[in-house]
C-alpha positions, 0 to 999 in steps of 0.5 A: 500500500502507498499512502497518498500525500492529502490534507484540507487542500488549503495546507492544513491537516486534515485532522485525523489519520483516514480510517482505511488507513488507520485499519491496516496497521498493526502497531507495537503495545506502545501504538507504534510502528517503526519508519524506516527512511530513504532518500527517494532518489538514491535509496540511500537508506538514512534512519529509522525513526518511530510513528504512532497515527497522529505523526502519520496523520500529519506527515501525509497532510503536511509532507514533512517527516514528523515523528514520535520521539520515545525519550522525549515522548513528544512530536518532533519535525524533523529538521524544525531545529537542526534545519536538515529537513525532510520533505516527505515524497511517498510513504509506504506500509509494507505487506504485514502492515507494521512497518513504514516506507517513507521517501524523502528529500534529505536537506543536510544530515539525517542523523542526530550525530551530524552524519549524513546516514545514521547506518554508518556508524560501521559495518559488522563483520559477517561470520567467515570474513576477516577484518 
């Protein structure tokens, strides 16, 4: 399933994530489901981050990538502070309905490290390789 980018078509959200949408997910205890992130263009994987209804709620009507913050336990748009922005291209749910694609325009780092990527903190050896 792709979501479609919506809103009241005046850029305010619509004010609650559409119903079919909310039925096919299949959230954590904690109302959850993980977003994985990627830049729609390369695919470059960039960072994994947490959603509940009301974060995909307002990244499918505003088009910037907001998200749940765990630690924080609040809504946090990515880039509102650091200024390195996602625009939001496509969102994605994927085939067991509890995971998310989002594709998106990557301005500046995606990750809290100042890291272009939060995947690259090194590779892990795989059994049988050396160094």
């Amino acid at each position: 399933m792709s979501a479609t980018l919506s809103g009241n078509g005046d850029g305010r959200p619509a004010g609650r994530l559409d119903p079919a949408v909310a039925a096919r997910l299949k959230r954590t205890p904690e109302g959850l489901l993980p977003a994985i992130v990627q830049q729609h263009d390369t695919g470059e994987v960039l960072m994994l981050a947490w959603m509940d209804d009301e974060a995909l709620r307002r990244t499918l009507s505003t088009r910037s990538a907001t998200y749940w913050s765990r630690s924080r336990r609040e809504y946090w748009v990515k880039g509102a502070t650091s200024g390195n922005v996602q625009r939001v291209h496509s969102v994605a749910l994927d085939c067991d309905g509890d995971t998310l694609l989002v594709k998106v325009d990557q301005t500046g780092n995606a990750c809290h490290t100042g890291d272009r990527t939060c995947f690259d903190a090194g590779r892990l050896p795989l059994e049988g390789e050396s160094g």
